[in-house]
DOGUFI-348971 format. One record per residue: residue number from 0; residue in one letter; x, y, z of N, C-alpha, C in turn. Coordinates in nm, 4 decimals, decimal comma, m for minus. Example, Ala and Ser with C-alpha at 12.3 -4.5 7.8 and 13.67 -1.06 7.14 Angstrom:
REM DOGUFI-348971
i:0 aa:A npx:1,3190 npy:m0,5690 npz:0,7800 capx:1,2300 capy:m0,4500 capz:0,7800 cpx:1,3200 cpy:m0,3300 cpz:0,7800
i:1 aa:S npx:1,2850 npy:m0,2250 npz:0,7080 capx:1,3670 capy:m0,1060 capz:0,7140 cpx:1,2900 cpy:0,0030 cpz:0,7870
END
This chain:
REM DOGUFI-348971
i:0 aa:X npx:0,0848 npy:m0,1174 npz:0,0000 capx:0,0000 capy:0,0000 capz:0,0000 cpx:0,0890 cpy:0,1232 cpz:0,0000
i:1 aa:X npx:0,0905 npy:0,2176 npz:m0,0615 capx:0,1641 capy:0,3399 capz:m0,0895 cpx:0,0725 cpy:0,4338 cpz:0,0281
i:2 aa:X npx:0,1630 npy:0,5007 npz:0,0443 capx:0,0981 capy:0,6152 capz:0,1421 cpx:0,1772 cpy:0,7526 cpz:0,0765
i:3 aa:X npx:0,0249 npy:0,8557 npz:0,0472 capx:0,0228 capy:0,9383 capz:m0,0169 cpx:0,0081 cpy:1,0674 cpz:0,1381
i:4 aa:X npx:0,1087 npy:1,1592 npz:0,1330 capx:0,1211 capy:1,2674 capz:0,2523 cpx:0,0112 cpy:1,3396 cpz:0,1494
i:5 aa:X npx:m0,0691 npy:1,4318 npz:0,2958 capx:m0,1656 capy:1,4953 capz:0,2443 cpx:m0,1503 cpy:1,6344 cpz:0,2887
i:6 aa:X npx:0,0379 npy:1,6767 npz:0,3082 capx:0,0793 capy:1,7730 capz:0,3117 cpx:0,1109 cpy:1,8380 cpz:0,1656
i:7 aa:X npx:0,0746 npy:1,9959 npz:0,1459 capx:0,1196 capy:2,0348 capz:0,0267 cpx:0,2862 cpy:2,0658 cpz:m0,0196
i:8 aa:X npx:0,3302 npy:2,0626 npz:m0,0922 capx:0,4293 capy:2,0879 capz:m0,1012 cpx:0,4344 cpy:2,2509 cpz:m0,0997
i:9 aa:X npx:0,5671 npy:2,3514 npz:m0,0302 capx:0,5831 capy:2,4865 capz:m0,0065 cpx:0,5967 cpy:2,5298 cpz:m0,1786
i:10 aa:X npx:0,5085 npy:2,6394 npz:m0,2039 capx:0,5154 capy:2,7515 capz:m0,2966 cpx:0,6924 cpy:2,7629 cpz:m0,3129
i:11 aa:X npx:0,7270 npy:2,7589 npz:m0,4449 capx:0,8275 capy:2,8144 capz:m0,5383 cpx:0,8539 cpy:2,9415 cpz:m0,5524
i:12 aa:X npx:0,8955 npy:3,0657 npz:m0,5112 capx:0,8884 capy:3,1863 capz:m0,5681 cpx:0,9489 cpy:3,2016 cpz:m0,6867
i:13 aa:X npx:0,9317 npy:3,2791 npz:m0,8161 capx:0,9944 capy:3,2509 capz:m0,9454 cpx:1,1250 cpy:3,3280 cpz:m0,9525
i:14 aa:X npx:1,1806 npy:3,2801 npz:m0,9809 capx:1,3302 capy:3,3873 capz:m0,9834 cpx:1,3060 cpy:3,4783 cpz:m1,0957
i:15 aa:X npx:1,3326 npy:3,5696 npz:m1,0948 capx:1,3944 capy:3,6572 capz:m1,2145 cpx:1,4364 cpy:3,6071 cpz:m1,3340
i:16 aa:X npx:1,3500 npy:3,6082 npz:m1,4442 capx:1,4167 capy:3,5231 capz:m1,5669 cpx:1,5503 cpy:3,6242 cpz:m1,6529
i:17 aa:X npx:1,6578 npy:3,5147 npz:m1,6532 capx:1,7882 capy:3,5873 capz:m1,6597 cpx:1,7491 cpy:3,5934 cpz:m1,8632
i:18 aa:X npx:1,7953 npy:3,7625 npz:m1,8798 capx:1,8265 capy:3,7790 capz:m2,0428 cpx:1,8881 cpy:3,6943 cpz:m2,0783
i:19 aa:X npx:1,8448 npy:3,5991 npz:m2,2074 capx:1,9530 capy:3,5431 capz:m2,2418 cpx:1,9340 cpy:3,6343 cpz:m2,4232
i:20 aa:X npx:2,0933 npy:3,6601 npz:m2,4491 capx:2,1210 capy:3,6910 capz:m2,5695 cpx:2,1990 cpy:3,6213 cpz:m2,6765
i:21 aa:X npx:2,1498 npy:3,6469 npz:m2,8128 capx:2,2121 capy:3,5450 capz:m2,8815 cpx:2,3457 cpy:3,5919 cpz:m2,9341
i:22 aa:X npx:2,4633 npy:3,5183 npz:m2,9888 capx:2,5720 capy:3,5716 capz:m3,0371 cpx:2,5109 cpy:3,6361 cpz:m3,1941
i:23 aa:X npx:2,5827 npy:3,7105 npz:m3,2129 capx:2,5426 capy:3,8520 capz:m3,3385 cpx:2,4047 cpy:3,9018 cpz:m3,2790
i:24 aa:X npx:2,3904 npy:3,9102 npz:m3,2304 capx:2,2710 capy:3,9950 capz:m3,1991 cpx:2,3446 cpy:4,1302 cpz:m3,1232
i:25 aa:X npx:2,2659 npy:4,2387 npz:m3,1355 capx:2,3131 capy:4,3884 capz:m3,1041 cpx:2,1894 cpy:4,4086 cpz:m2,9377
i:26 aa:X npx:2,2717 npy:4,4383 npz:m2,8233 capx:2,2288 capy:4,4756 capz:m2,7372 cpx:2,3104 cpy:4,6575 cpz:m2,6539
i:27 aa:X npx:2,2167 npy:4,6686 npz:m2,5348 capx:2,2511 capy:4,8153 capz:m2,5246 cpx:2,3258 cpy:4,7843 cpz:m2,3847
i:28 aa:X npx:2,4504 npy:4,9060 npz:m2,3352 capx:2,4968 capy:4,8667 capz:m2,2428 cpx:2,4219 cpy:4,9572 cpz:m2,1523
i:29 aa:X npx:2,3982 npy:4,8492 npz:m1,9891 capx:2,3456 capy:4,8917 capz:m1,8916 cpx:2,3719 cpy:4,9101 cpz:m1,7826
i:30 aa:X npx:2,4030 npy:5,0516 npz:m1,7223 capx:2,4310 capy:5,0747 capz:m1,6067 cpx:2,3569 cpy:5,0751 cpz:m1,4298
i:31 aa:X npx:2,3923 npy:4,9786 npz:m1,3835 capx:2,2489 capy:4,9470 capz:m1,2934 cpx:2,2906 cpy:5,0941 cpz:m1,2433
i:32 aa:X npx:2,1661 npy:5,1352 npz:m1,1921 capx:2,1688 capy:5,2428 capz:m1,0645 cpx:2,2070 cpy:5,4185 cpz:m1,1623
i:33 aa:X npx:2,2060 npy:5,4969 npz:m1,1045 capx:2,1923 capy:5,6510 capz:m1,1516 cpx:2,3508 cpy:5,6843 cpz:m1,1769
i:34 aa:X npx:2,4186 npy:5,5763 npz:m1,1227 capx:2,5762 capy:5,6475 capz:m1,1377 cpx:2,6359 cpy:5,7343 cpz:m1,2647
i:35 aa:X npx:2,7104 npy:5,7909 npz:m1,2770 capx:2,7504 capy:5,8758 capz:m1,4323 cpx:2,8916 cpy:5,7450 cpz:m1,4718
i:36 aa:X npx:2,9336 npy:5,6900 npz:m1,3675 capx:3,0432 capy:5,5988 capz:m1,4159 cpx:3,0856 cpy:5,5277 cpz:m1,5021
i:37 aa:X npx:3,1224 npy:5,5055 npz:m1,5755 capx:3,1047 capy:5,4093 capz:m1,7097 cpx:3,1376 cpy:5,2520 cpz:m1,6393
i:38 aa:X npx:3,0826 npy:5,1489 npz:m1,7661 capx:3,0312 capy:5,0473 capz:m1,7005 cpx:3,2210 cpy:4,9747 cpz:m1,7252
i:39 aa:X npx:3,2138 npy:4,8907 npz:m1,6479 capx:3,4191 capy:4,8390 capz:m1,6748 cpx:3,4082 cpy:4,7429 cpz:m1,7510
i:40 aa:X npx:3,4873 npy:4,7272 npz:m1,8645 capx:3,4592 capy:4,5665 capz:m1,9690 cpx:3,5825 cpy:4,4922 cpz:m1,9037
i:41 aa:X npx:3,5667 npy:4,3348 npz:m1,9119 capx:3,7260 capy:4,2593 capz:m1,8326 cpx:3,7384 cpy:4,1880 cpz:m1,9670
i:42 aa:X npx:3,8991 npy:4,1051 npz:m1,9595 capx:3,9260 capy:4,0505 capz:m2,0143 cpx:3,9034 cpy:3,8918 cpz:m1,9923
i:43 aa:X npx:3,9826 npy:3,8360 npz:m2,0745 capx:3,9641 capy:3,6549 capz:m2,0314 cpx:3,9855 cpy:3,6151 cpz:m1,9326
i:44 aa:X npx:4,0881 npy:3,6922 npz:m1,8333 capx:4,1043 capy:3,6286 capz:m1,6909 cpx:4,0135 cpy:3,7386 cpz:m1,6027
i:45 aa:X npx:3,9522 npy:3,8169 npz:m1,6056 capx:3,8514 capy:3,8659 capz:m1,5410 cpx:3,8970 cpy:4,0224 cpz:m1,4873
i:46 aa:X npx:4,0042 npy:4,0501 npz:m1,5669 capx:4,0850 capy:4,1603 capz:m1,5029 cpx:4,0404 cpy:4,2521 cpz:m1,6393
i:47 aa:X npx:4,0190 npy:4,3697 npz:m1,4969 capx:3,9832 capy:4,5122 capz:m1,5834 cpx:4,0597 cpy:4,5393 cpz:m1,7371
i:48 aa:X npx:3,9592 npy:4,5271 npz:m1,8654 capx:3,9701 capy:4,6042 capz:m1,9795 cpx:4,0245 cpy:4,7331 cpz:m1,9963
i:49 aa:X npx:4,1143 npy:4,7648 npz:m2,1094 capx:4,1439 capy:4,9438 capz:m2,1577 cpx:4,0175 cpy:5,0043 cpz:m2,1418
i:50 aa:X npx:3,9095 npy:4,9610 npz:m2,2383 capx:3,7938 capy:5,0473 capz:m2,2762 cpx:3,6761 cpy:5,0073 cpz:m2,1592
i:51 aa:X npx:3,6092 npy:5,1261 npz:m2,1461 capx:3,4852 capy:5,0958 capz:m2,1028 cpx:3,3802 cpy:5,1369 cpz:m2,1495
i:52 aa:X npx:3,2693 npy:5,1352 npz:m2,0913 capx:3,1220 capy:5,1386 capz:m2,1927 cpx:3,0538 cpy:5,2690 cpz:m2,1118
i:53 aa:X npx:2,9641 npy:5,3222 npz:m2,1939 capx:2,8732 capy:5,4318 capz:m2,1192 cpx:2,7499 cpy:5,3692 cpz:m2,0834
i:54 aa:X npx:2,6390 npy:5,3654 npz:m2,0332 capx:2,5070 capy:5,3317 capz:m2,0050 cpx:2,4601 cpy:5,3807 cpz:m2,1500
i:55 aa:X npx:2,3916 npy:5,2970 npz:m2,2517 capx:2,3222 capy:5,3020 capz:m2,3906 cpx:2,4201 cpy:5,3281 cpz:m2,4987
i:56 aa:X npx:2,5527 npy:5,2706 npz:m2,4942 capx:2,6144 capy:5,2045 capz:m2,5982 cpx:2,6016 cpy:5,1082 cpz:m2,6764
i:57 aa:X npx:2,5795 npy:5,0759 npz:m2,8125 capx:2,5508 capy:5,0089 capz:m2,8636 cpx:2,6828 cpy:4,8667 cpz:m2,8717
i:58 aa:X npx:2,6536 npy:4,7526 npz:m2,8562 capx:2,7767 capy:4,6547 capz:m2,9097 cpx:2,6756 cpy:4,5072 cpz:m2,9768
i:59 aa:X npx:2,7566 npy:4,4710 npz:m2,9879 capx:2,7407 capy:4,3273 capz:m3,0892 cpx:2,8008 cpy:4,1960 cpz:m2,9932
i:60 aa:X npx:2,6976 npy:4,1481 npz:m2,9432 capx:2,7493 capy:3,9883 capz:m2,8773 cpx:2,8246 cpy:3,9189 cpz:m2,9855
i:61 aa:X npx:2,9453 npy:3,9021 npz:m2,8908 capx:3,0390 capy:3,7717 capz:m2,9894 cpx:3,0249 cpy:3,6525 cpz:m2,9265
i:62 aa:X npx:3,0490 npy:3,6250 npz:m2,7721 capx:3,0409 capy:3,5155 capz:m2,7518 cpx:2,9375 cpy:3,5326 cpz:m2,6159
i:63 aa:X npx:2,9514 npy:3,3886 npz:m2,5136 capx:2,8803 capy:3,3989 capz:m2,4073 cpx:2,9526 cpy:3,3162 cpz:m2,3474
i:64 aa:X npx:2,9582 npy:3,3357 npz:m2,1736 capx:3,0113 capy:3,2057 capz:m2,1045 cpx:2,9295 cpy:3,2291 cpz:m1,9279
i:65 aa:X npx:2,8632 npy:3,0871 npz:m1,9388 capx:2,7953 capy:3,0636 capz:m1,8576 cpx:2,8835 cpy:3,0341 cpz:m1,6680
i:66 aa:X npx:2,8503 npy:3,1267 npz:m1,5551 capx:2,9270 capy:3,1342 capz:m1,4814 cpx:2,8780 cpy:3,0973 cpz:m1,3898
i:67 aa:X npx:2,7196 npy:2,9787 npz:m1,3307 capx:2,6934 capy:2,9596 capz:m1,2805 cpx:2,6332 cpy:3,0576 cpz:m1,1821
i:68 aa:X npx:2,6337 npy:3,0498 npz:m1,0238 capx:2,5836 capy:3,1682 capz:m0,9626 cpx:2,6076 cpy:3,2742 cpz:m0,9594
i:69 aa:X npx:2,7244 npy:3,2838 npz:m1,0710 capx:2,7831 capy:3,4189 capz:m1,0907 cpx:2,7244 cpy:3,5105 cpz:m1,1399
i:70 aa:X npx:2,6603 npy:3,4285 npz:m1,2626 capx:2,5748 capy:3,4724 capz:m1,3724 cpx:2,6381 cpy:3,4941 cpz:m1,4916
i:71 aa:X npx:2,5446 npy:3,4763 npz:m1,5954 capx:2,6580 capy:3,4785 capz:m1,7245 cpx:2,7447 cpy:3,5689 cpz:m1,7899
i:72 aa:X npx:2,8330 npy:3,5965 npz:m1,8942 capx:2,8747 capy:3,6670 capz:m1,9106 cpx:2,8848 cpy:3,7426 cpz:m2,0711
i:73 aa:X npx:2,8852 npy:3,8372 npz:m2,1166 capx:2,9204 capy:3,7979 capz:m2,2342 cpx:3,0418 cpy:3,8837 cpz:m2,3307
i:74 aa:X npx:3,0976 npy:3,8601 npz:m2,4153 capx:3,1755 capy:3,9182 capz:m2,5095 cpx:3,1580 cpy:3,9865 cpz:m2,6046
i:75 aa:X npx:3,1744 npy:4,1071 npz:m2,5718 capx:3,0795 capy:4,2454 capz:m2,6796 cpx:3,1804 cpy:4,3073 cpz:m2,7274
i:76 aa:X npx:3,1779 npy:4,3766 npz:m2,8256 capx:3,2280 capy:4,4483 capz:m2,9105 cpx:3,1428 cpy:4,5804 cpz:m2,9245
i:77 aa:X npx:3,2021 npy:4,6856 npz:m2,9142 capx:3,1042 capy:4,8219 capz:m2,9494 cpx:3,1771 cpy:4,8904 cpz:m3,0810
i:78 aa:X npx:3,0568 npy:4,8585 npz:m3,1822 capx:3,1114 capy:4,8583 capz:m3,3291 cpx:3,1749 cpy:5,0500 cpz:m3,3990
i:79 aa:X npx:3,1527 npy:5,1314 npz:m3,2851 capx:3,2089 capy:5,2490 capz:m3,3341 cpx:3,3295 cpy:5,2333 cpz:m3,3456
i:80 aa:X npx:3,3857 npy:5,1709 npz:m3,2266 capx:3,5688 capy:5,2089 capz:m3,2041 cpx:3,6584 cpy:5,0568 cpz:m3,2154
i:81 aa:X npx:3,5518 npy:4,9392 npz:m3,2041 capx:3,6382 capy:4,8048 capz:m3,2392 cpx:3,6880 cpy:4,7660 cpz:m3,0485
i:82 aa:X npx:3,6257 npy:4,8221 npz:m2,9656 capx:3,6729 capy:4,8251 capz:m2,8501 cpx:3,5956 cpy:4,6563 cpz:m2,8222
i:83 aa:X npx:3,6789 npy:4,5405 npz:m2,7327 capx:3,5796 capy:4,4416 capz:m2,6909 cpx:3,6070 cpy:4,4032 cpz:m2,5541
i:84 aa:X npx:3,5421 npy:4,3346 npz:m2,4799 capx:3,5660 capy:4,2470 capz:m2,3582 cpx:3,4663 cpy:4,1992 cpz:m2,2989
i:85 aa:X npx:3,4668 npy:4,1561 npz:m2,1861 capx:3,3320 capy:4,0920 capz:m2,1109 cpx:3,2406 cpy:4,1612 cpz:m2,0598
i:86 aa:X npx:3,1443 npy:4,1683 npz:m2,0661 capx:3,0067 capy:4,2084 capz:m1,9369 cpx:2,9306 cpy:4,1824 cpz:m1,8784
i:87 aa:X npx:2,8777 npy:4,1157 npz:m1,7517 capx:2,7796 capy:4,0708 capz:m1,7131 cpx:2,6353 cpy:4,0793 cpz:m1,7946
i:88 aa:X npx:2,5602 npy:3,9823 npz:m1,7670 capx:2,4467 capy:3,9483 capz:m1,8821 cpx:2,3440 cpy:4,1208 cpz:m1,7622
i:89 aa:X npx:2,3815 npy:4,1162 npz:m1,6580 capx:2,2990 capy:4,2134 capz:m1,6135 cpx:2,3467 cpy:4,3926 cpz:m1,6327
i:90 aa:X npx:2,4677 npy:4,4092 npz:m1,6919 capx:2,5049 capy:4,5217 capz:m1,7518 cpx:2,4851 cpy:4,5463 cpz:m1,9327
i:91 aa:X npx:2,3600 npy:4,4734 npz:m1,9670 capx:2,2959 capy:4,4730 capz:m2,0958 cpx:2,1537 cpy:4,4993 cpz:m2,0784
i:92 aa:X npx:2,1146 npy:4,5519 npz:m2,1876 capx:1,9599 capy:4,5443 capz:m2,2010 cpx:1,9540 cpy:4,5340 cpz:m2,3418
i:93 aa:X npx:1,8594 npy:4,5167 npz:m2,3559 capx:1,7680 capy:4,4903 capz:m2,5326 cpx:1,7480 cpy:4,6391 cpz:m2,6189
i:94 aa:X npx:1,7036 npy:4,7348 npz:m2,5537 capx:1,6479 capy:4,8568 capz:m2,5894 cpx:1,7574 cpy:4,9490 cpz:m2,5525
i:95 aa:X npx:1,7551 npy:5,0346 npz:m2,6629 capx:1,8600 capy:5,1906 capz:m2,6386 cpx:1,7983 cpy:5,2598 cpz:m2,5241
i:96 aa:X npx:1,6561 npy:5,2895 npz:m2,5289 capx:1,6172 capy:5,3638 capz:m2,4062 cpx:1,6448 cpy:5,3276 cpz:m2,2863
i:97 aa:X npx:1,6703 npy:5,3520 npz:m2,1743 capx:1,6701 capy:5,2866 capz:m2,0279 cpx:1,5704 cpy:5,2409 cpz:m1,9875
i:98 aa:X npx:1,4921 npy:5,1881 npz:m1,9175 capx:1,4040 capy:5,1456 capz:m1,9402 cpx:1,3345 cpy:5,2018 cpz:m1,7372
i:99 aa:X npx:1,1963 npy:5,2580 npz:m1,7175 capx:1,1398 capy:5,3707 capz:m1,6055 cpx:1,1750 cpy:5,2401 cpz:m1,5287
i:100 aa:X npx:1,2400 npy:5,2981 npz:m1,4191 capx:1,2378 capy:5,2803 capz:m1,3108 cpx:1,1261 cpy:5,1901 cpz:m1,2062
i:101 aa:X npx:1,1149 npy:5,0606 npz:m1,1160 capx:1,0418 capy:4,9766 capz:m1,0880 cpx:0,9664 cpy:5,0648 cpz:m0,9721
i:102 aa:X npx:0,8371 npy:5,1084 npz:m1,0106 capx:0,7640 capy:5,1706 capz:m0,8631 cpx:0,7504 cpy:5,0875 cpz:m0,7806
i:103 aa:X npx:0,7424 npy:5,1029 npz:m0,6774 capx:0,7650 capy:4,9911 capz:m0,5323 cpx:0,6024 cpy:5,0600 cpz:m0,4992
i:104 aa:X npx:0,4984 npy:4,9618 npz:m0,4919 capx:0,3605 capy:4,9833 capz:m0,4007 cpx:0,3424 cpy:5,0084 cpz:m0,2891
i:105 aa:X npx:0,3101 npy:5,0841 npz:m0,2482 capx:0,2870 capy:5,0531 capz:m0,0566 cpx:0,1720 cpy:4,9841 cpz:m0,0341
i:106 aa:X npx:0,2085 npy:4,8918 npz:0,0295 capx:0,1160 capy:4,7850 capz:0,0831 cpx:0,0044 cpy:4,7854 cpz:0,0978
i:107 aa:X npx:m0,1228 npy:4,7681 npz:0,0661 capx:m0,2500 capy:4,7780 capz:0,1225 cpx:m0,3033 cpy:4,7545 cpz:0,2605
i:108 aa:X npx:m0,3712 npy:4,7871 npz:0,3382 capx:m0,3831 capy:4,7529 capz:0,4597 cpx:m0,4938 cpy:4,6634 cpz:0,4630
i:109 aa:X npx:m0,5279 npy:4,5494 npz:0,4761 capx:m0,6016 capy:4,4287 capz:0,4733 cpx:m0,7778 cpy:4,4931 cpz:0,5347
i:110 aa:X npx:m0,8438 npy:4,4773 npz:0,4507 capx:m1,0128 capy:4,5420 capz:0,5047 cpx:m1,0688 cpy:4,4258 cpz:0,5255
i:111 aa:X npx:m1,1702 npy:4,4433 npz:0,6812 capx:m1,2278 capy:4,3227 capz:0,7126 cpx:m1,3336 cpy:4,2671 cpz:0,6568
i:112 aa:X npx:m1,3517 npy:4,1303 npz:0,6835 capx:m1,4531 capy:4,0563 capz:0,6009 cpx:m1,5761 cpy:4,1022 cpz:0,6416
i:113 aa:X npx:m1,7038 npy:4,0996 npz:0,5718 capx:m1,8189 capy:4,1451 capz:0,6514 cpx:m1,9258 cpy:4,0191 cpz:0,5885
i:114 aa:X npx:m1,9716 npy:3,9977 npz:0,6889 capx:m2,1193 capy:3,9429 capz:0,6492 cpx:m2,2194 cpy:4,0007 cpz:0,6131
i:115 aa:X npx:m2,3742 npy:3,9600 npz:0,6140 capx:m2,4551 capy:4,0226 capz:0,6098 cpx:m2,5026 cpy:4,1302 cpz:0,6949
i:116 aa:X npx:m2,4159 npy:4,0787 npz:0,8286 capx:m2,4783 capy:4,2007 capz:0,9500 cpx:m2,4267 cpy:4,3004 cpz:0,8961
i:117 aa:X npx:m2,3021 npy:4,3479 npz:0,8735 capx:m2,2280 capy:4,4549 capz:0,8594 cpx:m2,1287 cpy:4,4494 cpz:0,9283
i:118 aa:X npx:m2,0975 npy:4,3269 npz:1,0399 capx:m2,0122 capy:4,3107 capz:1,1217 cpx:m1,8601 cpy:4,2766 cpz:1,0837
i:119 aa:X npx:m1,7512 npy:4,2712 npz:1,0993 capx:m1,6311 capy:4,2329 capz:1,1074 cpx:m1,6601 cpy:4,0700 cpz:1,1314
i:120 aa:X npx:m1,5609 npy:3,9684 npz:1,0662 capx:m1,6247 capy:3,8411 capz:1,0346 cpx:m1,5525 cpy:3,7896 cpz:1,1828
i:121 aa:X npx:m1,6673 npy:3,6653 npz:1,2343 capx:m1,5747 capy:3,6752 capz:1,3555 cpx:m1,6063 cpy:3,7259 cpz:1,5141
i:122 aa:X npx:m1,6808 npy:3,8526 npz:1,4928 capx:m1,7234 capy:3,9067 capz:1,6010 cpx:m1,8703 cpy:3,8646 cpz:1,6494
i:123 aa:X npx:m1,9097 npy:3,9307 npz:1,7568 capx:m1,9891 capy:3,8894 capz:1,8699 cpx:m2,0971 cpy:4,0017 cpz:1,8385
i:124 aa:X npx:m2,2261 npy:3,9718 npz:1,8556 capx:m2,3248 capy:4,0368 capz:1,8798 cpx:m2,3454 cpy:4,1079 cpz:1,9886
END
């Protein structure tokens, strides 16, 4: 006889689905956060690049390399100046524009249940 638990299994929260981009495809470079800094490109051993990128530079994926929890990486080229090196898949976006800012909600405050009385569900006559 199999015995089936008639516990549910705990909710999954979904992660963040990571960009994935294809090689030759043209993406925009992305600077998380308001900084004016330019973004740093590395080389093959992970050490800081000559060139760096502005926030909405255009480049051309050459390659990709998958870094586990690191997150991936990829090998861009920005076709004005021939400049290339690595960038995190999260210092890219798809679109030249930046894309507005995530509004954060403030919470709703939970309104009570009512029955037919008009009462709060629960309570006493």
């Amino acid at each position: 006889m199999r015995f089936e638990s008639s516990r549910q299994r705990g909710i999954v929260s979904p992660r963040a689905t990571p960009m994935i981009l294809a090689v030759g495809q043209r993406a925009f470079v992305h600077h998380p956060g308001d900084s004016t800094y330019p973004v740093a490109m590395t080389d093959d051993q992970g050490l800081p690049a000559a060139a760096a990128m502005r926030d909405g530079d255009e480049v051309e994926i050459l390659a990709w390399r998958p870094r586990g929890s690191t997150g991936t990486r990829y090998r861009v080229r920005r076709p004005a100046d021939g400049a290339n090196g690595w960038l995190a898949a999260t210092e890219l976006r798809r679109t030249a524009v930046r894309p507005a800012p995530a509004t954060s909600e403030a919470p709703s405050q939970p309104s009570p249940r009512y029955f037919d009385t008009g009462r709060p569900f629960g309570s006493r006559a």
